[in-house]
C-alpha distance (Angstrom), angle and dihedral (degrees) to the residues before:
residue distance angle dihedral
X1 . . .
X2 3.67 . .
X3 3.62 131.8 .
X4 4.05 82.1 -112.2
X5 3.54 94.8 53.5
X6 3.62 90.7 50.7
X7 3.36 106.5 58.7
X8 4.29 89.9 41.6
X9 4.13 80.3 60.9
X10 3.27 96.3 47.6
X11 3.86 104.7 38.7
X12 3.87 99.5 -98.0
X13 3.87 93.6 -52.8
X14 3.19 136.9 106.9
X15 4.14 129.6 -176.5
X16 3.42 130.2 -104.2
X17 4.29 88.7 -106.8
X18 3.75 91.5 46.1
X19 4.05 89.4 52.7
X20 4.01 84.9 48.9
X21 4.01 87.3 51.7
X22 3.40 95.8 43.2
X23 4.14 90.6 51.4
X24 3.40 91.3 49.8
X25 3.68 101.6 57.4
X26 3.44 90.1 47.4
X27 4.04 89.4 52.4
X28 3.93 86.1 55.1
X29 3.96 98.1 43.7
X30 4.29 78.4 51.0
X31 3.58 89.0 52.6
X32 3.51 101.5 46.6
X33 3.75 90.5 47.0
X34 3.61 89.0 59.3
X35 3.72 91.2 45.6
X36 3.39 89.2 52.3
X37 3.81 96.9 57.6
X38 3.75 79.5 42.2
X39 3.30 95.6 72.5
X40 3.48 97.3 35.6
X41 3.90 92.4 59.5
X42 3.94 91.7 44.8
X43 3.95 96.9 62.3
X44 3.23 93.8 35.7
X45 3.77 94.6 66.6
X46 3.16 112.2 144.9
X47 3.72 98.6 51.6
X48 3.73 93.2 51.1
X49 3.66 91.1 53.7
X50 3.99 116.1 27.4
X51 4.03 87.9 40.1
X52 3.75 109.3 28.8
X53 3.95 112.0 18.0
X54 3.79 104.3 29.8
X55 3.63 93.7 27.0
X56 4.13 90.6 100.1
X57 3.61 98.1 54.8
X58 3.74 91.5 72.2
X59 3.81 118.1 78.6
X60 3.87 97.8 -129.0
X61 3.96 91.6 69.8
X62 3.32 116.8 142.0
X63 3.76 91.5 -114.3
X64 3.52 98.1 51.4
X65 3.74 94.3 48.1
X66 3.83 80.3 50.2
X67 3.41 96.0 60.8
X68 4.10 90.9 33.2
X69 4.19 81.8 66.8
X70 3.76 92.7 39.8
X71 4.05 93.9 53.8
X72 4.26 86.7 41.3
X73 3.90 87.1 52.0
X74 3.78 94.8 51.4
X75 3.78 100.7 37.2
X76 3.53 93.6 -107.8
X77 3.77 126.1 152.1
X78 4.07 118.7 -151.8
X79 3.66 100.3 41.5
X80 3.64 102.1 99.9
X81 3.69 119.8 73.0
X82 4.12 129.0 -148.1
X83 3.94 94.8 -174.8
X84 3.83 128.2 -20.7
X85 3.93 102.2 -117.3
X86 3.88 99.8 -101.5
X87 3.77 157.1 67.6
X88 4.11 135.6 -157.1
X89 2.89 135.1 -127.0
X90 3.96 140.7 175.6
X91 3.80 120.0 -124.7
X92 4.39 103.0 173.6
X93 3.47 116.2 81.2
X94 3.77 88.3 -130.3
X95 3.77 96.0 33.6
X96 3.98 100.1 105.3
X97 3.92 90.4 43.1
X98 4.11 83.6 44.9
X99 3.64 93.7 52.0
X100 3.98 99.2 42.4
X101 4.06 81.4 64.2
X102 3.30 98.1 45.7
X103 4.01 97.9 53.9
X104 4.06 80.9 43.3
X105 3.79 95.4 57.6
X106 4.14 89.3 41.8
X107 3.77 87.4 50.9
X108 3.50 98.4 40.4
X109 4.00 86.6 56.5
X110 3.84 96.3 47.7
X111 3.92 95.7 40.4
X112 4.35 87.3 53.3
X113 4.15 90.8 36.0
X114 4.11 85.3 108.7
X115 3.89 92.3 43.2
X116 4.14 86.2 49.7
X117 3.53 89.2 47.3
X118 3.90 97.5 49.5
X119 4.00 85.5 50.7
X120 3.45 90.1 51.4
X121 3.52 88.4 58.2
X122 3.29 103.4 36.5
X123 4.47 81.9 60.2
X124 4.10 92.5 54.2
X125 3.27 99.6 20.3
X126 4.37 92.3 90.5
X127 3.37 92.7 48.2
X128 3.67 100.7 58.1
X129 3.67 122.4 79.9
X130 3.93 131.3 -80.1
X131 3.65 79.8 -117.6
X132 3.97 101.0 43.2
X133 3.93 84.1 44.3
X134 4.26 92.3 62.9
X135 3.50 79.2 46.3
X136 3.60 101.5 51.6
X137 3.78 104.9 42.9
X138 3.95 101.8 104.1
X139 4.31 86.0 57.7
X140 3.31 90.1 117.5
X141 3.81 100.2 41.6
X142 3.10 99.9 50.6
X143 3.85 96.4 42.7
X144 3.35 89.2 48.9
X145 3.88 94.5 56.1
X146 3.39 89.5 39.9
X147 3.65 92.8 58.1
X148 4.16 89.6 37.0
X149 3.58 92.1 63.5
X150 4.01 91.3 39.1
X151 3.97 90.6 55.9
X152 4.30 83.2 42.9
X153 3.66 96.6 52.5
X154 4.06 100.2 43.0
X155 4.16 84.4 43.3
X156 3.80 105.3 45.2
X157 4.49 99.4 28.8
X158 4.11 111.1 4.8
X159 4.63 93.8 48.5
X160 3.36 99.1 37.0
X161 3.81 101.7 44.6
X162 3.76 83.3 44.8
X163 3.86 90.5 54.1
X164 3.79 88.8 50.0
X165 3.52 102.1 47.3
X166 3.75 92.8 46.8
X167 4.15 94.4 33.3
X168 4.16 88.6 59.7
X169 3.82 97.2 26.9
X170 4.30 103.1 110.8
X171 3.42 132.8 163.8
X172 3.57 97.5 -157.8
X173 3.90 131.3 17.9
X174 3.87 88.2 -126.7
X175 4.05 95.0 54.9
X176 3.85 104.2 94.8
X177 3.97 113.9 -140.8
X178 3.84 106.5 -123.4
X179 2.82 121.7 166.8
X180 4.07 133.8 -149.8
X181 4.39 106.5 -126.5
X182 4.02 85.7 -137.2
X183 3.93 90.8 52.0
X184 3.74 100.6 47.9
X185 4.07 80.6 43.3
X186 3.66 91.0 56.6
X187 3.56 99.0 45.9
X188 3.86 91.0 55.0
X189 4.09 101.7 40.3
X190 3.09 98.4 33.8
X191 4.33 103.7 47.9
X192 4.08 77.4 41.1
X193 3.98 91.3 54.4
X194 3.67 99.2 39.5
X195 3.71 101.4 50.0
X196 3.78 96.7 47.1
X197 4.00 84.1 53.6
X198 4.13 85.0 48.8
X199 3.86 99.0 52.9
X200 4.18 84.9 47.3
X201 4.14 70.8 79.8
X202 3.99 99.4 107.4
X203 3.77 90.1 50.2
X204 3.58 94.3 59.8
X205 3.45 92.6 41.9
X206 4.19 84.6 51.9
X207 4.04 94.4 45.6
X208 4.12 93.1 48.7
X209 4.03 93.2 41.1
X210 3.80 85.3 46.5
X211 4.05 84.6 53.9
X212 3.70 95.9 45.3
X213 3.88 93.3 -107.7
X214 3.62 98.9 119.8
X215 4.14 141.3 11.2
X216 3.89 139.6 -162.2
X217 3.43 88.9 -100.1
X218 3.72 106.2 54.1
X219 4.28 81.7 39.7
X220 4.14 81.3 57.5
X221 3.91 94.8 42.1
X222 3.82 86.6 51.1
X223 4.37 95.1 40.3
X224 3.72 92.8 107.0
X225 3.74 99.4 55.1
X226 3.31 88.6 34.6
X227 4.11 83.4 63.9
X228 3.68 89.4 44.3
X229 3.78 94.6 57.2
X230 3.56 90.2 42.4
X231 3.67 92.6 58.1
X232 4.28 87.6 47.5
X233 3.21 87.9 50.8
X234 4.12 93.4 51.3
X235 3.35 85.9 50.7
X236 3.62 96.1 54.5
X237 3.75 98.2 47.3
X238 3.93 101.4 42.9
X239 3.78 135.6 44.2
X240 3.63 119.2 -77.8
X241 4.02 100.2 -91.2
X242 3.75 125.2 101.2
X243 3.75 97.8 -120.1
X244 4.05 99.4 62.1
X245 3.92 82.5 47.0
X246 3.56 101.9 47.2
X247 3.82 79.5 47.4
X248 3.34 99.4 53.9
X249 3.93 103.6 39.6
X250 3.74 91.4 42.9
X251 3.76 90.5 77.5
X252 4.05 97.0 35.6
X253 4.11 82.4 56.2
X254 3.89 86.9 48.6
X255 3.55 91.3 46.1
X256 4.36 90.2 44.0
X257 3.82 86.1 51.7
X258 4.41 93.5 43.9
X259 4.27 82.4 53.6
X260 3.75 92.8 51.4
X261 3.96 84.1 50.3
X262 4.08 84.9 50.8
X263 3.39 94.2 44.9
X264 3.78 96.2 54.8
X265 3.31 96.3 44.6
X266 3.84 100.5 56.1
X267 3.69 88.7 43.8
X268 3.94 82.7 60.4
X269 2.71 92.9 55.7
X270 3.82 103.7 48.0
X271 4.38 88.1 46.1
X272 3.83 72.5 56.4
X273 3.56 108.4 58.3
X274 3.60 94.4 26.1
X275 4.63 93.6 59.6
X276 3.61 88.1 69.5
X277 3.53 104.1 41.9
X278 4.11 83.4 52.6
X279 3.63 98.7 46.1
X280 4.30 84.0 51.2
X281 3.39 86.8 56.8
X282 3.73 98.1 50.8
């Protein structure tokens, strides 16, 4: 019996226990989503790696010829890359076995993100409102695009200018560049990972103004350190130059401003619905 059929037999209520069932089988179908993209990114090595994880160590990446016909464009020198200053290499005995699970796991959680998300829904989605429901049904649209183009962003601008900064960054010309396999790893999965999980920032914004939690006008009270830990966080994810940060917050500030927009408009929408209901009453 489904979590729907439940609460019809029981009057729209479920118990504290049934809740806890209920989240646990929705933390295993998660799991085994993930695994299942797992498993799907382990065989399929040489894909994930020559193509996908590797693919911006090699000068002829599509966003370095980008910027190569950018810098050509505006009569700028610099822009267009012959190599990138450095090789890998593995030291652990385990470390290439290590690392092909790693970039399997990360995988596996960004190829089921939309199947987590629909769970997700699926859990809180009876215990909203009819109303809140209507409301509600692009959740996993939207957070799926909004991940999409958070995974697209870290992968194709945030990584690989990351990679270049730090792959021809020296402070001598007699200090060799080589680089650790699990470090270059990091730099790519994780920046990937973490900023599709940032831009997911308007619908959490939408699901706690939806609950009450927050408003546009506390997110306004709060814009400026808001900005400020934008800009830390910048600075944590890219290199330490100005451009890659400016890069990087300008669309986390764009994304701040499109959650205020969200934020007003549900609460709209709620003054809305709730001036009838009041004037009923009275």
């Amino acid at each position: 019996m489904g979590r729907t059929q439940r609460l019809a037999s029981k009057g729209g209520e479920m118990t504290f226990l049934e809740h806890l069932e209920e989240l646990r089988w929705t933390l295993v179908r998660s799991t085994a989503a993930i695994g299942v993209g797992f498993v799907l990114a382990f065989i399929f090595k040489s894909i994930l790696f020559e193509q996908v994880v590797l693919a911006s160590m090699h000068p002829d990446f599509i966003t370095y010829r980008a910027f190569c016909r950018l810098g050509l464009a505006l009569g700028v020198d610099g822009l267009c890359l012959t190599e990138l200053g450095f090789t890998l290499q593995n030291l652990p005995v385990s470390g290439q076995f290590m690392t092909h699970m790693t970039v399997a796991f990360i995988a596996g959680i960004v190829l089921a993100f939309p199947y987590i998300l629909w769970e997700l829904w699926r859990f809180i989605g009876p215990g909203l409102q009819e109303r809140e429901r209507k409301a509600s049904r692009s959740f996993v649209w939207f957070g799926s695009g909004l991940f999409l183009a958070g995974v697209l962003f870290g992968y194709f601008l945030l990584a690989p200018l990351s990679v270049q900064f730090f792959g021809s960054y020296q402070v001598s010309p007699t200090v060799a560049n080589n680089f650790a396999l699990e470090s270059f790893i990091g730099i790519v999965t994780q920046v990937t990972l973490w900023t599709g999980l940032v831009f997911e920032m308007p619908l959490v914004v939408s699901v706690l103004s939806r609950l009450g939690l927050i408003g546009p006008q506390l997110l306004r009270t709060y814009r400026r350190h808001a900005y400020v830990g934008i800009l830390v966080l910048a600075a944590i994810l890219t290199p330490p130059d100005i451009i890659s940060q400016v890069i990087v917050a300008g669309p986390l500030m764009l994304l701040y401003e499109v959650s205020i927009g969200i934020s007003g408009r549900i609460e709209r929408k709620r003054l809305k619905t709730s001036a009838p209901q009041a004037s009923n009453r009275a």
